[in-house]
N, C-alpha and C positions, 0 to 999 in steps of 0.2 A: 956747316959741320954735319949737315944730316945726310951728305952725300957719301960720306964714309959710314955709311952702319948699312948692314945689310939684310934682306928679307927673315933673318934668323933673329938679328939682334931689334930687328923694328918687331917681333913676332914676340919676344922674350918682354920686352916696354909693355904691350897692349898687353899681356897676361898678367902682368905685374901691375898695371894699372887698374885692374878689373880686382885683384887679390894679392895684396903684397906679404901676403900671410904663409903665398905657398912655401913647403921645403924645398928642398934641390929638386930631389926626384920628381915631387910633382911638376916642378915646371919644367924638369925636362922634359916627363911625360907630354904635357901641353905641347911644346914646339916640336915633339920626336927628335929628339938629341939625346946621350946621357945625359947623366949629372954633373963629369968632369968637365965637360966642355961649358955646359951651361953653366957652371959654377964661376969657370975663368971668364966667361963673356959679361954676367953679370955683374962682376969685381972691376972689371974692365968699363964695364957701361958707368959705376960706379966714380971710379978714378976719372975717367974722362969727363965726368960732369951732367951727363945726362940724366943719370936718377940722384935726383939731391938729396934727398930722405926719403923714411918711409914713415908714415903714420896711421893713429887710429883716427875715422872720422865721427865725433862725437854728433850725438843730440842735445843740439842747444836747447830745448824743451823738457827734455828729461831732467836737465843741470838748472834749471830753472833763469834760464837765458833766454827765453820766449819773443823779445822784440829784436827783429832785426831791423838797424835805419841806416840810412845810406846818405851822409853827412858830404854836402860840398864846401869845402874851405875855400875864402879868396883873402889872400893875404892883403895888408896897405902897398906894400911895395915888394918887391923880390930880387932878390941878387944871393951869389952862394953864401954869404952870413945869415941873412936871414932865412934863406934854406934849410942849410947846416940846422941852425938852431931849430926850427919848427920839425923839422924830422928828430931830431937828436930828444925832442917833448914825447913828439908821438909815439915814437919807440918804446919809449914806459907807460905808457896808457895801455893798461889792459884788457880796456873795453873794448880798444881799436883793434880789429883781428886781421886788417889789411889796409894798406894804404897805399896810393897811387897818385903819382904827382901828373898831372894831367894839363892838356890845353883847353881853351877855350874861355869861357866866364868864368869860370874857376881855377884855382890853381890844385886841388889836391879833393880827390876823391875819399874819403873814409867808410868799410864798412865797421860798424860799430853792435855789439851784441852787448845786450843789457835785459833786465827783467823786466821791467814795465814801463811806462812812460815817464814818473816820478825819479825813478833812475836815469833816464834820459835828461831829463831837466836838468837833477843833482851836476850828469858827468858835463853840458853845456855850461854851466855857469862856473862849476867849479876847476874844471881843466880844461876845455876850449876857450872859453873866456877867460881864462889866466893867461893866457898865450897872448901879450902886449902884440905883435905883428898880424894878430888875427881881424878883418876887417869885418868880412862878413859868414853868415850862415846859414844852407841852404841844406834842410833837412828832410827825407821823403821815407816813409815808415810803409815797409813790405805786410800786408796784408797776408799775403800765402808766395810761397815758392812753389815756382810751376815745373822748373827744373833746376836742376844744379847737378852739376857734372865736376867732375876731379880730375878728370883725364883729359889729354891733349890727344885731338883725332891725328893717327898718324894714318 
């Protein structure tokens, strides 16, 4: 799909990726275009699927969300029911701020944001361990972020 966008519209992504805050004008400014053009490229970039939303990136530290842990799940057995179902759990788990079903010795990757350790515990016993298909649990607690990036290098 990324063979149809061109040096304007891959130019309009990276601006938008850096500050999706700008107005029209300003991101024409940025790519030197008007605003009409950039307006319908945008809309367009939009419809087609390439900017899926836009948001704000919060401080989990400020909201008092300060522990990040990076939770691997391996279920007893897997097939699409018990898939279905363990997604369809995670999905309402508000701790969980992403999740990835993954290969290897695990079946699903969780990143999990919580206040302390004690909340950590609470949300394993109480709704990871509620989850009957859940076998085991492989927990690893970030110290510091060294990077973290939003944007995809185009």
């Amino acid at each position: 799909m990324a063979d149809t966008l061109d040096q304007t519209d891959l130019q309009i992504l990276k601006t938008l990726q850096k500050n999706a805050k700008l107005t029209t004008k300003e991101l024409a400014d940025a790519v030197h275009l008007t605003p009409t053009p950039v307006f319908e490229r945008q809309k367009r970039l939009e419809r087609q699927g390439y900017i899926k939303k836009y948001v704000a990136v919060l401080n989990p530290e400020k909201l008092g969300l300060g522990l990040l842990v990076f939770c691997k799940v391996k279920l007893k057995q897997i097939n699409h029911e018990i898939a279905d179902t363990f997604t369809f759990r995670i999905l309402r788990i508000p701790e969980v701020t992403e999740c990835y079903n993954t290969s290897g010795a695990y079946d699903y990757l969780l990143k999990v944001r919580v206040r302390d350790m004690k909340q950590y515990q609470e949300f394993v016993l109480t709704k990871l361990g509620d989850i009957d298909s859940v076998s085991s649990i492989e927990s690893t607690f970030v110290m510091s972020e060294i990077k973290q990036n939003y944007g995809i290098n185009l």
